[in-house]
C-alpha positions in Angstrom: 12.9 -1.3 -3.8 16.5 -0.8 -3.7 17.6 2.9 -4.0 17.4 6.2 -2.5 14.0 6.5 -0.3 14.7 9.3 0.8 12.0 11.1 -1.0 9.2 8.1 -0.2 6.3 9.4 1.0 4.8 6.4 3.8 1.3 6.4 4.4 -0.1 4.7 7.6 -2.7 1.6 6.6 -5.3 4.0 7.9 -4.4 6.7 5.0 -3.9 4.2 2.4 -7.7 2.4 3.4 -9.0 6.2 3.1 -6.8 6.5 0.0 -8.4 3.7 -2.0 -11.7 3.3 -0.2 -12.1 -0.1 1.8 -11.5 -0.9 5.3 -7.8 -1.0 7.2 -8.9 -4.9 7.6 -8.6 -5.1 3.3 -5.0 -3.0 3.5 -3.9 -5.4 5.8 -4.8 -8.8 3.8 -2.8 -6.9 1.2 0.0 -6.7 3.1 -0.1 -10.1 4.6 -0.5 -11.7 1.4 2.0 -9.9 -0.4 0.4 -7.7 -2.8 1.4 -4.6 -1.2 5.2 -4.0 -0.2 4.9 -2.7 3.5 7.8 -1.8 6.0 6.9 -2.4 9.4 7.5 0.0 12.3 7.3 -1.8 15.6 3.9 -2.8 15.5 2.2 -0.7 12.5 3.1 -0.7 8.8 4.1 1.7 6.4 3.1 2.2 3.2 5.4 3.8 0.2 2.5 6.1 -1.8 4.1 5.0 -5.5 3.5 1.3 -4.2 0.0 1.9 -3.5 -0.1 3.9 -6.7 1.7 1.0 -8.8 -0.9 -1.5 -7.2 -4.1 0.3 -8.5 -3.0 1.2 -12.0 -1.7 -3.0 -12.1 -5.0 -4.0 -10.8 -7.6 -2.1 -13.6 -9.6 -4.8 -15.9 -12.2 -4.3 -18.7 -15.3 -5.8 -17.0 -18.0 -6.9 -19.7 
């Protein structure tokens, strides 16, 4: 994540629960855990869009 971020777009966890469809509680356990890189801003976290982006084309699977 080194870089220029300048140009990041954050989203709150409330815009990225909206953003994939499951509960703030879900976007949270992702950030705890580590799946999803989140800055934290006193007491809330931010989100960088391309992250969430990067984390939902890596997590598509053939079912069946």
């Amino acid at each position: 994540m080194a870089g220029d971020m300048s140009d990041a777009k954050f989203l709150t966890v409330a815009e990225v629960a909206a953003m994939m469809r499951v509960s703030k509680m879900t976007v949270y356990r992702l950030v705890h855990n580590g799946d999803l890189p989140a800055v934290r801003v006193g007491r809330s976290f931010r989100v960088v869009e391309d992250d969430v982006n990067d984390y939902l084309r890596n997590s598509f699977y053939n079912a069946g």
